[in-house]
N, C-alpha and C positions, 0 to 999 in steps of 0.2 A: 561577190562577182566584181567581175573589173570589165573597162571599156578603154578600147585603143581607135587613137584618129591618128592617122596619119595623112599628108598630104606634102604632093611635090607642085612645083612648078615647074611647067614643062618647058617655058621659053629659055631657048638657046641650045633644047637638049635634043632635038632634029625629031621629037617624038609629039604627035600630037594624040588626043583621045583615040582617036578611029587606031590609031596604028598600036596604040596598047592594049588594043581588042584582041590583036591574033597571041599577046601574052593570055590572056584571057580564058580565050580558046584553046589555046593550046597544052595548058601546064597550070595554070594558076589555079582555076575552078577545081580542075581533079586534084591537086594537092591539097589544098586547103580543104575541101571537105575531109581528106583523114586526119586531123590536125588532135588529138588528144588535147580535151579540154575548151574545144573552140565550140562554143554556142552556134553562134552566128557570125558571118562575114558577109558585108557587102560593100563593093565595090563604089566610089562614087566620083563626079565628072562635072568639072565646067568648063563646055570646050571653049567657051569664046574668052571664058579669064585664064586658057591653057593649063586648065588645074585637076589633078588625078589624085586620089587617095583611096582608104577605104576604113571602116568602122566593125572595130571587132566586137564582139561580146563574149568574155569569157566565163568560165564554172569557177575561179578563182584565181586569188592574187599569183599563188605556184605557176599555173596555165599561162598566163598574162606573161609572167615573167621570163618562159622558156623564151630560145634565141630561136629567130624564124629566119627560114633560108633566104637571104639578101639578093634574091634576082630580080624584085623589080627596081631595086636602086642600080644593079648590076644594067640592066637593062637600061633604066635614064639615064645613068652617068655619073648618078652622085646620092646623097641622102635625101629622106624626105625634109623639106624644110620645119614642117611641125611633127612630130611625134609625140605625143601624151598618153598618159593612161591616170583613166579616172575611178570614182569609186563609184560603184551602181548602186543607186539608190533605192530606186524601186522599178521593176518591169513588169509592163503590164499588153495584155494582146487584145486591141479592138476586137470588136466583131466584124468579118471578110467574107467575102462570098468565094473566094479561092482556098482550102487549107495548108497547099504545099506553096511553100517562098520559092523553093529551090525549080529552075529553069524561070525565072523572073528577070526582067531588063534589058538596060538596050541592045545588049550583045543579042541576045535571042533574037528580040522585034528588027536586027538591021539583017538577020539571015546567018550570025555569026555561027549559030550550031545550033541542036534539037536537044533537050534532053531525054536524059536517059527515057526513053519507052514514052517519046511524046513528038511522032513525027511531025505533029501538027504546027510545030512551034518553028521548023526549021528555015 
């Protein structure tokens, strides 16, 4: 398994957290879920150090290594400042009182969208 961060800084680039939400919303969440070989993605945010990324997990090195469609740098202006990919060592799943990740975050909790077959969340 492999692990990708990526992270931009958003200062200078007219984009702040909230407003990379309606990428989010719009196109990011439903692509990324079809993504061959993508475990996991999530998104991650700190608005007051203006800083957006997100953390993949992949089924392996192959997967990791496909090229992924460049719209959110398209969208900020430029690259992520860090991009890495690491080697997964070991993953492991606490025990949660929720089973499904997916409709999770702030995009849901600010009203951004419902998931699928969960109008409760909208």
């Amino acid at each position: 398994m492999k692990a990708t961060v990526a992270w931009w800084d958003l200062a200078g680039t007219g984009h702040t957290v909230e407003s990379l939400r309606a990428y989010l919303r719009d196109e990011a969440v439903d692509r990324f879920s079809r993504i061959e070989g993508l475990r996991l993605k999530f998104w991650i945010a700190d608005a007051a150090a203006r800083r957006w990324g997100a953390v993949l997990l992949w089924e392996s090195a192959a997967a990791a290594a496909r090229p992924l469609p460049p719209r959110a740098a398209e969208l900020i202006g430029r690259p992520p400042v860090q991009h890495t990919v690491f080697d997964v060592e070991a993953v492991v799943e606490g025990a949660y009182a929720e089973a499904a990740l997916a409709g999770r975050g702030a995009l849901w909790q600010t009203g951004g969208l419902a998931p699928e077959g969960d109008a409760s969340r909208a």
